[in-house]
N, CA, C and O atoms as CSV, one atom per row, in Angstrom:
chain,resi,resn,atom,element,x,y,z
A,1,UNK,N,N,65.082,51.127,43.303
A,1,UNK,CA,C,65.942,50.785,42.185
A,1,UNK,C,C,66.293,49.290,42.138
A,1,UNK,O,O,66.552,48.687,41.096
A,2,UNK,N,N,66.276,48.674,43.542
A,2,UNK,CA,C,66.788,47.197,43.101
A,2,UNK,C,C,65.974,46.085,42.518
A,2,UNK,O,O,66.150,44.890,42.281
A,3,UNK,N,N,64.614,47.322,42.328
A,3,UNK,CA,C,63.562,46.327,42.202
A,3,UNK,C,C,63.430,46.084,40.219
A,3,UNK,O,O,63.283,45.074,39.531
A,4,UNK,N,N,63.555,47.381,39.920
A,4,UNK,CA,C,63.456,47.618,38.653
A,4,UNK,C,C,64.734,46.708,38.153
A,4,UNK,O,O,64.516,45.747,37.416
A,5,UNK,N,N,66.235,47.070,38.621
A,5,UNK,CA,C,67.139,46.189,37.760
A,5,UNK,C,C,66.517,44.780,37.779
A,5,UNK,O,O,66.137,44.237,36.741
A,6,UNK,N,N,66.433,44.257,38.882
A,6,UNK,CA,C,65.869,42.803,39.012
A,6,UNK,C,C,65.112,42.412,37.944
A,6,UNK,O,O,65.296,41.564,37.072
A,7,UNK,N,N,63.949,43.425,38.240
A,7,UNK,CA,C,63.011,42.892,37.087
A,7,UNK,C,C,63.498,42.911,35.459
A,7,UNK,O,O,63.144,42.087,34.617
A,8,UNK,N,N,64.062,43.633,35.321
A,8,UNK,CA,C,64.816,44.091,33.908
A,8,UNK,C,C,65.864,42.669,33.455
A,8,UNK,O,O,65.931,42.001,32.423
A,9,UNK,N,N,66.553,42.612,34.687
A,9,UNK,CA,C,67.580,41.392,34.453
A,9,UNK,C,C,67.092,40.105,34.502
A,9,UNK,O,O,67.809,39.251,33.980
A,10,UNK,N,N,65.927,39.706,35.060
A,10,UNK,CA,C,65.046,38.489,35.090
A,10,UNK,C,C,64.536,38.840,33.836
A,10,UNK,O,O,64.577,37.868,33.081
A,11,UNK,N,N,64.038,39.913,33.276
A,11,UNK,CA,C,63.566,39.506,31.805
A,11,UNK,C,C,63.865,38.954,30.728
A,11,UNK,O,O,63.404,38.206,29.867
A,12,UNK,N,N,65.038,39.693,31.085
A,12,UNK,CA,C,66.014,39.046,30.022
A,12,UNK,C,C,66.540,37.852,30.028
A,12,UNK,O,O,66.363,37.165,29.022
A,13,UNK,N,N,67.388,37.253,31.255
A,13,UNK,CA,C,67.238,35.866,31.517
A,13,UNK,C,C,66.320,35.242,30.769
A,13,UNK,O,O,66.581,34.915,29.611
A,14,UNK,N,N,65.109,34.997,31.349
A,14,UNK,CA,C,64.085,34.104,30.901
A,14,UNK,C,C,63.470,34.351,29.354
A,14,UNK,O,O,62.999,33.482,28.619
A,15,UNK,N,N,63.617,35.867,29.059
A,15,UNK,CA,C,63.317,35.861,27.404
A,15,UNK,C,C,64.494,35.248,26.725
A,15,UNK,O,O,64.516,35.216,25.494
A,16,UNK,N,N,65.417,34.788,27.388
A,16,UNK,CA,C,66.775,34.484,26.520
A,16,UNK,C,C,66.755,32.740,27.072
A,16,UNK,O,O,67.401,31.979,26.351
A,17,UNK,N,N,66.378,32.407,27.725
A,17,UNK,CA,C,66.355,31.119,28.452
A,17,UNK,C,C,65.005,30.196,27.403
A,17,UNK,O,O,65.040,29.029,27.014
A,18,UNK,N,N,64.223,30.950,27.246
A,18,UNK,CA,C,62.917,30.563,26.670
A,18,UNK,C,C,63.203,30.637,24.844
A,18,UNK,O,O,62.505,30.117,23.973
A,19,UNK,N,N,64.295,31.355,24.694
A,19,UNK,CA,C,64.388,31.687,23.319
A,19,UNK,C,C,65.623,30.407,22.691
A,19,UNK,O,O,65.725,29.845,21.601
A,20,UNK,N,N,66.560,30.306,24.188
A,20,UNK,CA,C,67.378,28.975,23.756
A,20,UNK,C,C,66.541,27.612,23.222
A,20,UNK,O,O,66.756,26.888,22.250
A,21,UNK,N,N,65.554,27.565,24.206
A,21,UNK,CA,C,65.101,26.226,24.599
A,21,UNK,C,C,63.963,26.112,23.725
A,21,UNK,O,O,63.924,24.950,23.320
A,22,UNK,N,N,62.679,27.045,23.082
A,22,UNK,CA,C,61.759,27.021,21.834
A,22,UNK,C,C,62.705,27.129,20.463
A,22,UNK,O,O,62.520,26.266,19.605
A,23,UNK,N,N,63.951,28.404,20.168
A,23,UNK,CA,C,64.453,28.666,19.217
A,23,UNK,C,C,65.483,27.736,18.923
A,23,UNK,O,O,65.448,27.213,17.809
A,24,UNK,N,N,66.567,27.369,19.858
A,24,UNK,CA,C,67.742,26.855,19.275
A,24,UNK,C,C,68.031,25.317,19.961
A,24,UNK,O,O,69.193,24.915,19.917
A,25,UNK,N,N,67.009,24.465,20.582
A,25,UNK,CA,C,66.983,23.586,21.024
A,25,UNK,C,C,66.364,22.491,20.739
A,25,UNK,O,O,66.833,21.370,20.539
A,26,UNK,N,N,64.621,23.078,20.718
A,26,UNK,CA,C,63.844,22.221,20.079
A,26,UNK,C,C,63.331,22.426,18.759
A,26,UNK,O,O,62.606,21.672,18.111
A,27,UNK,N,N,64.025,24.082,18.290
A,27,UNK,CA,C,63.641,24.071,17.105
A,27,UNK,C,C,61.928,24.392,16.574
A,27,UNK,O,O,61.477,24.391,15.429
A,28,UNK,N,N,61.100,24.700,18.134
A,28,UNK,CA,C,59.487,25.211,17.858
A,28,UNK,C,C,59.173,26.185,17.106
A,28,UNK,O,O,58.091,26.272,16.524
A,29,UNK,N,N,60.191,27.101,17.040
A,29,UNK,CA,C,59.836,28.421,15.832
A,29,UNK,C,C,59.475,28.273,14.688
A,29,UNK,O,O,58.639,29.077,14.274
A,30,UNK,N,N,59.935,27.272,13.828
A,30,UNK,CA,C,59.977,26.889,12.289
A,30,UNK,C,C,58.161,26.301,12.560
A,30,UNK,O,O,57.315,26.114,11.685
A,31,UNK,N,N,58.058,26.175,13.631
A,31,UNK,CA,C,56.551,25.870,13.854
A,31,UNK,C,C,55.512,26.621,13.621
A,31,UNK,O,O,54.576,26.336,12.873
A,32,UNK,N,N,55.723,28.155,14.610
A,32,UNK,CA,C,55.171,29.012,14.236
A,32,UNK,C,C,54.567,29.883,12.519
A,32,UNK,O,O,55.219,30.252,11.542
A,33,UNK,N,N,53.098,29.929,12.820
A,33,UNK,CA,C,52.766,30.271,11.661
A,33,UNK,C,C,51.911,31.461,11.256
A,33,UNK,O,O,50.840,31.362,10.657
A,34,UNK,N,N,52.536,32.695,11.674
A,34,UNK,CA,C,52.685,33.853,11.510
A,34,UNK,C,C,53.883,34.611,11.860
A,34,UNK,O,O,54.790,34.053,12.478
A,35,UNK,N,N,53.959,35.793,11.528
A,35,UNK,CA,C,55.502,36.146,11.290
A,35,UNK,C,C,56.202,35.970,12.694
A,35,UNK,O,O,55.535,36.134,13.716
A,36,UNK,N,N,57.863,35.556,12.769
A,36,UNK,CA,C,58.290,35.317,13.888
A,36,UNK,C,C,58.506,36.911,14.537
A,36,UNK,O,O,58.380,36.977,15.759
A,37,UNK,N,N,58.767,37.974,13.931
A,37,UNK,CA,C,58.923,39.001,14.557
A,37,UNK,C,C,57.462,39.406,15.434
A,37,UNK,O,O,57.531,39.953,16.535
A,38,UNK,N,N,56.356,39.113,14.884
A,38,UNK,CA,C,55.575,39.598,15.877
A,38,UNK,C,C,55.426,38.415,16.917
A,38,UNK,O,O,54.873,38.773,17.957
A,39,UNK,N,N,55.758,37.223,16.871
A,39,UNK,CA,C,55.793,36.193,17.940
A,39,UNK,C,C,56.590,36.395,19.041
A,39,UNK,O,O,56.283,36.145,20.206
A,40,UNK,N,N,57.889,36.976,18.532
A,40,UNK,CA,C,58.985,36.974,19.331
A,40,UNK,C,C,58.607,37.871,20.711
A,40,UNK,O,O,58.760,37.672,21.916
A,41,UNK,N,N,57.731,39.540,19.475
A,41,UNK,CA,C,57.056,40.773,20.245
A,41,UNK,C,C,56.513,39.860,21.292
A,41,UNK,O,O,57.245,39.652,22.260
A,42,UNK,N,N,55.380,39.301,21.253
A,42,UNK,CA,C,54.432,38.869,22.162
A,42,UNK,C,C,55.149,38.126,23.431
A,42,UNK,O,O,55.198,38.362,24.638
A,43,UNK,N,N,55.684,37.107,22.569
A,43,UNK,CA,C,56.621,36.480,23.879
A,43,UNK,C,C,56.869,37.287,24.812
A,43,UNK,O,O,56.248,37.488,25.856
A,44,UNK,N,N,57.939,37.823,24.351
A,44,UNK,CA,C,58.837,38.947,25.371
A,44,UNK,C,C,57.562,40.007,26.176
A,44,UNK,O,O,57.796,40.487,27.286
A,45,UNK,N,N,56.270,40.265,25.469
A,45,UNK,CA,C,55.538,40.873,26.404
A,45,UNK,C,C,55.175,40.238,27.434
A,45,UNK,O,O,55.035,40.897,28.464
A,46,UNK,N,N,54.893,38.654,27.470
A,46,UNK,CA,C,54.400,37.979,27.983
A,46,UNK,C,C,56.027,37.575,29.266
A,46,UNK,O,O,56.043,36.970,30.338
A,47,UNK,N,N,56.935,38.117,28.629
A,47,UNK,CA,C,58.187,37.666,29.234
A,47,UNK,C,C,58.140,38.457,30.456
A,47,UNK,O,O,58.161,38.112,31.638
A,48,UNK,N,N,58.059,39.811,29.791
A,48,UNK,CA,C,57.893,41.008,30.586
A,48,UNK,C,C,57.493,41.063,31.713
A,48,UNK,O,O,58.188,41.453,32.651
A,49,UNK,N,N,55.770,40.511,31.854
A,49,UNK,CA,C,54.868,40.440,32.601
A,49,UNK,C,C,55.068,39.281,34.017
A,49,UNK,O,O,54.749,39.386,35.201
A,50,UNK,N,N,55.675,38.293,33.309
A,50,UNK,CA,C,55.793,37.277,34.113
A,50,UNK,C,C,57.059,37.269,34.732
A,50,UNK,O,O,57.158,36.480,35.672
A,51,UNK,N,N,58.514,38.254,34.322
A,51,UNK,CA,C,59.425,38.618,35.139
A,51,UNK,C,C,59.209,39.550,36.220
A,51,UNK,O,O,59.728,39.370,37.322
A,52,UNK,N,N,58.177,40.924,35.856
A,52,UNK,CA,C,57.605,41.418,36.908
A,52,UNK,C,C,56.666,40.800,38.073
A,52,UNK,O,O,56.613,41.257,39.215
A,53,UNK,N,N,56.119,39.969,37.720
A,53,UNK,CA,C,55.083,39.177,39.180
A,53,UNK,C,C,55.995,38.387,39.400
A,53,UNK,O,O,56.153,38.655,40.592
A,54,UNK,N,N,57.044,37.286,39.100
A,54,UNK,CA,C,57.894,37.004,40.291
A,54,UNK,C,C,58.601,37.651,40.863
A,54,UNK,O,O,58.799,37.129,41.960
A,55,UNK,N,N,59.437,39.058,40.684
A,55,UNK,CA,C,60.046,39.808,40.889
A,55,UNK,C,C,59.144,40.556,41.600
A,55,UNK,O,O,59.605,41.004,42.650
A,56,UNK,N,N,57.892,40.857,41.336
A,56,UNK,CA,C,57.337,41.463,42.793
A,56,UNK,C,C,56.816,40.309,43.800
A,56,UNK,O,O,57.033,40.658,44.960
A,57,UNK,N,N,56.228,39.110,43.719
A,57,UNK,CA,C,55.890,38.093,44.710
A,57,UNK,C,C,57.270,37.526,45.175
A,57,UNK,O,O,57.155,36.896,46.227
A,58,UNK,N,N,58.335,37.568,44.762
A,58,UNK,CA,C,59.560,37.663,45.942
A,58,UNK,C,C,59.588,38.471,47.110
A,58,UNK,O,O,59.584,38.099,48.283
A,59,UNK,N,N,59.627,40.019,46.488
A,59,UNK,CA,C,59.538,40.893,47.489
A,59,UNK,C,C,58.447,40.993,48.589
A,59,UNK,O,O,58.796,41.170,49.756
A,60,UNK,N,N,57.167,40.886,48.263
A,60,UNK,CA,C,56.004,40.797,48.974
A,60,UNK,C,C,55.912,39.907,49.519
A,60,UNK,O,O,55.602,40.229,50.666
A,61,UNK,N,N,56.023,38.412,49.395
A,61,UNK,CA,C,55.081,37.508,49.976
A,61,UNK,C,C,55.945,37.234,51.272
A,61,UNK,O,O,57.164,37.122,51.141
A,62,UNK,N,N,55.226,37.098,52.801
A,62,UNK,CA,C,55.855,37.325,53.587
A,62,UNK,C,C,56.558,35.591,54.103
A,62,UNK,O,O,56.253,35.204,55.231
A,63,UNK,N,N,57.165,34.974,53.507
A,63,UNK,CA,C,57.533,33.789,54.000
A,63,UNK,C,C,58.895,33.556,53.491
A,63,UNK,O,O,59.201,33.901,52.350
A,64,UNK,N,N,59.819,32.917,54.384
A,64,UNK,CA,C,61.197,32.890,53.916
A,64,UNK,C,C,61.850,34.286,54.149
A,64,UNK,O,O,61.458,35.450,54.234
A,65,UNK,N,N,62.959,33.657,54.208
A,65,UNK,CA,C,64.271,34.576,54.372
A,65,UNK,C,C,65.317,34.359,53.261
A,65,UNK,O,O,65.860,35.461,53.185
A,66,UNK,N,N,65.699,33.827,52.669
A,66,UNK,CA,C,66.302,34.145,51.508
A,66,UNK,C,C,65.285,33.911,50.042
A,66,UNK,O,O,64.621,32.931,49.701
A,67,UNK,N,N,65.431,34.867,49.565
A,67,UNK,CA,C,64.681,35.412,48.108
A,67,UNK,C,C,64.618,34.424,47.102
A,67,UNK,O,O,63.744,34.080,46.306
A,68,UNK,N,N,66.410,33.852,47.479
A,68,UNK,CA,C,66.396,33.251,46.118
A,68,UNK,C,C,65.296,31.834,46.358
A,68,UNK,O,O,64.646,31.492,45.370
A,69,UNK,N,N,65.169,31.283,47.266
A,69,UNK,CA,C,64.718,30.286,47.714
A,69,UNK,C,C,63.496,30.611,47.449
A,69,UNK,O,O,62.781,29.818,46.838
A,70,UNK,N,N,62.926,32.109,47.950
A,70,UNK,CA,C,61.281,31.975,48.233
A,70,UNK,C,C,61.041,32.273,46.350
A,70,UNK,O,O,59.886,32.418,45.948
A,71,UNK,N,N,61.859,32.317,45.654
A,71,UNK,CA,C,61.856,32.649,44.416
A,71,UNK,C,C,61.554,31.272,43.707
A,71,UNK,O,O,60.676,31.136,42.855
A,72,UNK,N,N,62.102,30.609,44.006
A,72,UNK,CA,C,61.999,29.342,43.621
A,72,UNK,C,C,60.550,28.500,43.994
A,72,UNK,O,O,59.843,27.956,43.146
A,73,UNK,N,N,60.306,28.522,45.332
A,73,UNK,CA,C,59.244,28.333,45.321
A,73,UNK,C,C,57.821,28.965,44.949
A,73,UNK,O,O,56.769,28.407,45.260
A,74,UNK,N,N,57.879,30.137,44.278
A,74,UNK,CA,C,56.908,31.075,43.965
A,74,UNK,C,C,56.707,30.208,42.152
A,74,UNK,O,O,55.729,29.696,41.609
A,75,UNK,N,N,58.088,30.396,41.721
A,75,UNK,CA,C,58.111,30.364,40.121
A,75,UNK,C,C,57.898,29.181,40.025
A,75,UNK,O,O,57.975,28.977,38.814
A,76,UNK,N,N,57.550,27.717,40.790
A,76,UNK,CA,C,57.065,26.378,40.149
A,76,UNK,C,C,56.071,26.789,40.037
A,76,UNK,O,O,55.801,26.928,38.844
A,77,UNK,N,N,54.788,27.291,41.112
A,77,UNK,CA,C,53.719,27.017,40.770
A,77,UNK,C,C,53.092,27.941,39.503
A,77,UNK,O,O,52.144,27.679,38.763
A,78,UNK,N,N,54.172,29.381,39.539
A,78,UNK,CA,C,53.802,29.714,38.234
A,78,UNK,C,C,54.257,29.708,37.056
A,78,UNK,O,O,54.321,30.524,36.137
A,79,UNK,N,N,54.637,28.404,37.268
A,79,UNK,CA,C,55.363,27.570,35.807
A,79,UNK,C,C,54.195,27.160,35.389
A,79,UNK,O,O,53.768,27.354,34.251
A,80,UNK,N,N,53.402,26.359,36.598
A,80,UNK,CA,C,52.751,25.222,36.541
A,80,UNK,C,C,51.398,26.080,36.179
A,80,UNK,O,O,50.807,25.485,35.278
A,81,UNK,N,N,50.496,27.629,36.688
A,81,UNK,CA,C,49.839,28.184,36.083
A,81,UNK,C,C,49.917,28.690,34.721
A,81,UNK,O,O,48.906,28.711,34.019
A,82,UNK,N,N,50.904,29.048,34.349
A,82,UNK,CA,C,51.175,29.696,33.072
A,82,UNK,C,C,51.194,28.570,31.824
A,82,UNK,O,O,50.396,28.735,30.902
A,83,UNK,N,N,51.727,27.907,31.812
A,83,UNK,CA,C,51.679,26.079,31.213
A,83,UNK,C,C,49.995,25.597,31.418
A,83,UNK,O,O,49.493,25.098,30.411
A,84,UNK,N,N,48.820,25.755,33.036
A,84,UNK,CA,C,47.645,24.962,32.436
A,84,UNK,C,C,46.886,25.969,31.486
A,84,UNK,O,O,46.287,25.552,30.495
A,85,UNK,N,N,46.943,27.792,31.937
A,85,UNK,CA,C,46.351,28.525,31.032
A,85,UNK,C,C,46.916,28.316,29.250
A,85,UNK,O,O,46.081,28.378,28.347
A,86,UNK,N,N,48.298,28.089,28.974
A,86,UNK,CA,C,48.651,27.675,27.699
A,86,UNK,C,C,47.308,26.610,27.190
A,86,UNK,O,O,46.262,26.722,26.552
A,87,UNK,N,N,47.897,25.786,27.744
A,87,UNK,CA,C,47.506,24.030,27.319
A,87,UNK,C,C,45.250,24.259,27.527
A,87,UNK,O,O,44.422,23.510,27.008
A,88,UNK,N,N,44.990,25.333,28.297
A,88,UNK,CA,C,43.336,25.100,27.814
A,88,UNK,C,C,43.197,26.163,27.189
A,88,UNK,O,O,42.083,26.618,27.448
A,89,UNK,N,N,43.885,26.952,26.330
A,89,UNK,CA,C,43.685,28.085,25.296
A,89,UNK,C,C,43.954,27.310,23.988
A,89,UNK,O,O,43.554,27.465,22.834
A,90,UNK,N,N,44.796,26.401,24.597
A,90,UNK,CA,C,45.575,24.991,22.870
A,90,UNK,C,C,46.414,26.114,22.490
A,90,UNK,O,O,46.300,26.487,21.322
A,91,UNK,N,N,47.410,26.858,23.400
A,91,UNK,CA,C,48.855,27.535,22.721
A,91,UNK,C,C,49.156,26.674,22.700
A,91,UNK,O,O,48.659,25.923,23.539
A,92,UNK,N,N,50.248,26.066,21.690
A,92,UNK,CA,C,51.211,25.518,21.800
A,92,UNK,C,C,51.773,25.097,20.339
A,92,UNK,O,O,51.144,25.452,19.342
A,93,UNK,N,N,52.745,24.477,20.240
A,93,UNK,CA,C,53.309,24.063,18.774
A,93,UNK,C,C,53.457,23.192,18.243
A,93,UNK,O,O,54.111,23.150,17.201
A,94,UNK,N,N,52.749,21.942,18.927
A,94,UNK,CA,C,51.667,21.035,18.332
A,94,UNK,C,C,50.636,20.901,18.445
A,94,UNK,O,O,49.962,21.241,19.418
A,95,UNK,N,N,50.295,20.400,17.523
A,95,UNK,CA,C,48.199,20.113,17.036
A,95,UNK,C,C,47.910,19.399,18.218
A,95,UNK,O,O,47.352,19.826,19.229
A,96,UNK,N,N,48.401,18.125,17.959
A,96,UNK,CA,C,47.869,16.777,18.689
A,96,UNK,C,C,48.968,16.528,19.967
A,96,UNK,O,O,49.056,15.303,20.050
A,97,UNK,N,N,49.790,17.110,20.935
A,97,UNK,CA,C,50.582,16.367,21.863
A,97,UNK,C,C,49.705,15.321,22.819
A,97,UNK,O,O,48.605,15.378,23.369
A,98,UNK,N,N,50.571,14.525,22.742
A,98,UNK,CA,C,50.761,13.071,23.464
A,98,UNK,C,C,50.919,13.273,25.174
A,98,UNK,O,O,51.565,14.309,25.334
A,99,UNK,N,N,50.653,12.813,26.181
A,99,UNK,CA,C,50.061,12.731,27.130
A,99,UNK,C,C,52.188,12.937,27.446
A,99,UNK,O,O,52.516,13.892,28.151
A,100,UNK,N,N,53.153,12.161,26.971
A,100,UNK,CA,C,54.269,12.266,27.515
A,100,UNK,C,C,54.624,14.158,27.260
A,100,UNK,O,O,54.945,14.974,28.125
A,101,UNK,N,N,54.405,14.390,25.698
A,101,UNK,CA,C,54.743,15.959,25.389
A,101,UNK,C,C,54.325,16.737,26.461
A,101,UNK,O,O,54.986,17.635,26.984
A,102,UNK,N,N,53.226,16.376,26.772
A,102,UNK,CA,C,52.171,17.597,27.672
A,102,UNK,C,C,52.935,17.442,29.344
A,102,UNK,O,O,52.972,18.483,29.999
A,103,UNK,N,N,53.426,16.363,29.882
A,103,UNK,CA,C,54.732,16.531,30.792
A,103,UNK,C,C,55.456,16.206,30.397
A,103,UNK,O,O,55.688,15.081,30.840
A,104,UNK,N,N,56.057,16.472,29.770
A,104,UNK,CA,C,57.544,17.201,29.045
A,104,UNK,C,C,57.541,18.609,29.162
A,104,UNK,O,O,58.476,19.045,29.833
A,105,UNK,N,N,56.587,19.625,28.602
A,105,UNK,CA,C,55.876,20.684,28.345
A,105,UNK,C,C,56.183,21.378,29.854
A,105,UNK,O,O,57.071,22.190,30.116
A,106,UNK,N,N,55.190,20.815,30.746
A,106,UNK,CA,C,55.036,20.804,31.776
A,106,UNK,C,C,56.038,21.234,32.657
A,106,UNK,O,O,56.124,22.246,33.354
A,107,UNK,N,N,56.934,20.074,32.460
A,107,UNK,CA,C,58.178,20.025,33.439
A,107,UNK,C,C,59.390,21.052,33.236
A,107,UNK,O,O,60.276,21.331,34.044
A,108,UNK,N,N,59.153,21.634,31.683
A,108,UNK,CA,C,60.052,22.586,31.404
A,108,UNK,C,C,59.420,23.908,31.888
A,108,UNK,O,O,60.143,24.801,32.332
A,109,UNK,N,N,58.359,24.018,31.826
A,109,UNK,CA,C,57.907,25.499,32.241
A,109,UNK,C,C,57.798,25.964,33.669
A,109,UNK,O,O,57.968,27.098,34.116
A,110,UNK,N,N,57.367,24.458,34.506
A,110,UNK,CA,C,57.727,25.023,36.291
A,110,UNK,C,C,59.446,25.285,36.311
A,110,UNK,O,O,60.006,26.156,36.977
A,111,UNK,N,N,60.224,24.132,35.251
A,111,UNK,CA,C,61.632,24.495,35.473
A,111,UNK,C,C,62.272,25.639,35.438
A,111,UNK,O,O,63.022,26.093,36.303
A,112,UNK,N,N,61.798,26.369,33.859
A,112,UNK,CA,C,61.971,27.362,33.354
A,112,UNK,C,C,61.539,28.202,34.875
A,112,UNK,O,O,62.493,28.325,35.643
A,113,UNK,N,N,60.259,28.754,35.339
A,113,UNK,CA,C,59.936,29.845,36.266
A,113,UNK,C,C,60.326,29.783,37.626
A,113,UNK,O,O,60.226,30.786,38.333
A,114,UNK,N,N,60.925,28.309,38.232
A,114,UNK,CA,C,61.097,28.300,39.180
A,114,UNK,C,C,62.980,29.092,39.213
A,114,UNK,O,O,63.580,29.788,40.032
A,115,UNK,N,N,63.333,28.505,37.880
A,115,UNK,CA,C,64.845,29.672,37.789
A,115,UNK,C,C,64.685,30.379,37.598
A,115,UNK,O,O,65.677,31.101,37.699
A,116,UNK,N,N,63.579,31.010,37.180
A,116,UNK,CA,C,63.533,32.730,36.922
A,116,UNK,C,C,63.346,33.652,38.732
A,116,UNK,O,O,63.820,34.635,39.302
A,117,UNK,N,N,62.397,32.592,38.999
A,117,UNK,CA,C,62.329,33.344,40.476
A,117,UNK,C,C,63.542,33.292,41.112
A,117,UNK,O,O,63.792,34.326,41.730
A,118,UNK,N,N,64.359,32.458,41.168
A,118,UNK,CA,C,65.191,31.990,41.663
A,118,UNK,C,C,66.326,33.280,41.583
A,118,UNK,O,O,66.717,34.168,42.340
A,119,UNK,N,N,66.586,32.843,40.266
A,119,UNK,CA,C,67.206,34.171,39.464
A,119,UNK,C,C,66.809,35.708,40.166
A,119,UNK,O,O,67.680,36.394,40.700
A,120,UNK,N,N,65.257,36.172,40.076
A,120,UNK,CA,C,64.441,37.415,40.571
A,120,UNK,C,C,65.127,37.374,41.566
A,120,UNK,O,O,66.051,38.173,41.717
A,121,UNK,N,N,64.723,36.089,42.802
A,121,UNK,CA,C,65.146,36.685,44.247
A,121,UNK,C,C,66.720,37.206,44.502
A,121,UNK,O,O,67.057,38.123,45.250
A,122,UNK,N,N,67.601,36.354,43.661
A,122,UNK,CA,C,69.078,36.507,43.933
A,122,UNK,C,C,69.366,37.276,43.573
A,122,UNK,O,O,70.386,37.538,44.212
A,123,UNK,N,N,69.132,38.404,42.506
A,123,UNK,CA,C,69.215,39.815,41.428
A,123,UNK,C,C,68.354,40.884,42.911
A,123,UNK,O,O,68.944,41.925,43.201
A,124,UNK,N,N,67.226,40.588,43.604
A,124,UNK,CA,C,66.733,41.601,44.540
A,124,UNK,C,C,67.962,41.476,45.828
A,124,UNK,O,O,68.414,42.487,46.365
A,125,UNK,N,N,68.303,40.386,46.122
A,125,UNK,CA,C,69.053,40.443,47.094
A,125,UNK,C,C,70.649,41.114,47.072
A,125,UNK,O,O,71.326,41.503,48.024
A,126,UNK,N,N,70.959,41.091,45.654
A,126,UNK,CA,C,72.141,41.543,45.474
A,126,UNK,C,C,72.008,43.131,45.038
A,126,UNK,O,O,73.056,43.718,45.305
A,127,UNK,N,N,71.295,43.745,44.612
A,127,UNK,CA,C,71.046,44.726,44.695
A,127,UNK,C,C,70.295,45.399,45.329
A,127,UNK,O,O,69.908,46.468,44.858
A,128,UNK,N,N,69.778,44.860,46.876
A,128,UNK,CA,C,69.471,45.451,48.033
A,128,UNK,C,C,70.752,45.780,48.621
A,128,UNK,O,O,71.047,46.966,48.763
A,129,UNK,N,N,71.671,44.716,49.035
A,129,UNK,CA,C,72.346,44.739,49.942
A,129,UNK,C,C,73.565,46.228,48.611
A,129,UNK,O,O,74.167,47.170,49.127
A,130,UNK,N,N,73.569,46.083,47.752
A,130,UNK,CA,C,74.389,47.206,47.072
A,130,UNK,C,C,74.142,48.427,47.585
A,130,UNK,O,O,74.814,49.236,48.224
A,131,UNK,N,N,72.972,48.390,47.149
A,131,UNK,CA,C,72.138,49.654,47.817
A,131,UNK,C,C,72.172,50.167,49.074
A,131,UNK,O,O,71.986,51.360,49.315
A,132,UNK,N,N,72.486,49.012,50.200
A,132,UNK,CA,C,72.241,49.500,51.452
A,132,UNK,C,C,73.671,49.722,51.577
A,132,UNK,O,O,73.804,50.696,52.318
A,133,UNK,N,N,74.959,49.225,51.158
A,133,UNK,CA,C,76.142,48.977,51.181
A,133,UNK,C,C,76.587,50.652,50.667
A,133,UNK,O,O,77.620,51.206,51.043
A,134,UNK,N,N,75.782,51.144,49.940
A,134,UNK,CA,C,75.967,52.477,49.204
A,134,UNK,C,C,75.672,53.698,49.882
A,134,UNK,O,O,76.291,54.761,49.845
A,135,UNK,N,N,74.338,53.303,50.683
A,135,UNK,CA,C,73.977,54.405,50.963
A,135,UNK,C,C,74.766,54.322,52.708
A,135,UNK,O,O,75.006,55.359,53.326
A,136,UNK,N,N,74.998,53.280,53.136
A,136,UNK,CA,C,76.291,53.201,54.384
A,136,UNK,C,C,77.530,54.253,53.986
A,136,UNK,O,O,77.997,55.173,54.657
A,137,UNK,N,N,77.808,53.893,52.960
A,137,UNK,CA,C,79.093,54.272,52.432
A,137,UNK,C,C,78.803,55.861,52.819
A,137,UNK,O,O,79.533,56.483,53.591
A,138,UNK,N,N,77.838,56.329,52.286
A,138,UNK,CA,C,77.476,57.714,51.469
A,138,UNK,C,C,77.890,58.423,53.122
A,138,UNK,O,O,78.882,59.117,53.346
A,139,UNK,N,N,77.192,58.157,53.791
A,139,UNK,CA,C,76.789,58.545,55.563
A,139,UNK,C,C,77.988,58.520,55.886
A,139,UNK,O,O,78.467,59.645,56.029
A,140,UNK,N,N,78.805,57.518,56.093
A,140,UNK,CA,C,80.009,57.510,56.305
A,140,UNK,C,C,81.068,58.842,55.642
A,140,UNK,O,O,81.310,59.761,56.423
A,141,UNK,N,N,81.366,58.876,54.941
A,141,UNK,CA,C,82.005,59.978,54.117
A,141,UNK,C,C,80.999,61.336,53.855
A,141,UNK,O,O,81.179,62.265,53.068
A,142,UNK,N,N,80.179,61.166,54.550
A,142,UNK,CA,C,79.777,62.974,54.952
A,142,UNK,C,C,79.502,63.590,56.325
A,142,UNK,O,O,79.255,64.792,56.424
């Protein structure tokens, strides 16, 4: 169970983190040019996907002792994958970006994933220790 809230609550984070910073920041939506409801869909699938693999490469990967940390270091580099697969498919919401846009781009998306992991590990750790705190409890009082 602590794995699923995690992942659920990192989704949302980062679909809401990603929706500040394209929708109400820089204003990239008015960019988009097909309907925003099915953009938004995709995003968030894509949100989905990428809250679950840091949220499981926290748990798995065997290095570090606190989550939130190994979270952090998991989600730069897949800032930094998810951003070069964008940029050689040409996603993005300009035609022509400029060598500064493309790190700009850059620097927001390891930012963006390295808080999401960050986020993942600290959401697994707090609802491990609930969990274990619960099921102590349970033993105790029977």
């Amino acid at each position: 169970m602590p794995f699923f809230t995690a992942w659920i609550l990192t989704f949302v984070f980062l679909y809401g983190l990603s929706y500040t910073w394209h929708g109400i920041i820089l204003n990239d939506l008015s960019r988009v040019s097909y309907p925003k409801d099915t953009f938004l869909l995709l995003v968030a699938l894509v949100y989905f996907c990428i809250s679950f693999g840091l949220t499981f490469l926290v748990q798995v990967l065997p290095f570090g002792e606190k989550l939130s940390v190994k979270g952090l270091a998991v989600g730069a580099p897949m800032g930094t994958f998810i951003y070069l697969v964008a940029f050689v498919f040409g996603i993005s919401f300009y035609s022509n970006p400029t060598m500064a846009h493309v790190a700009f781009d850059l620097g927001w998306q390891i930012f963006e994933e390295a808080i999401g992991g960050f986020v993942a590990g600290g959401l697994v750790s707090l609802f491990t220790f609930i969990a274990k705190e619960r099921k102590k409890a349970a033993t105790v009082n029977n």
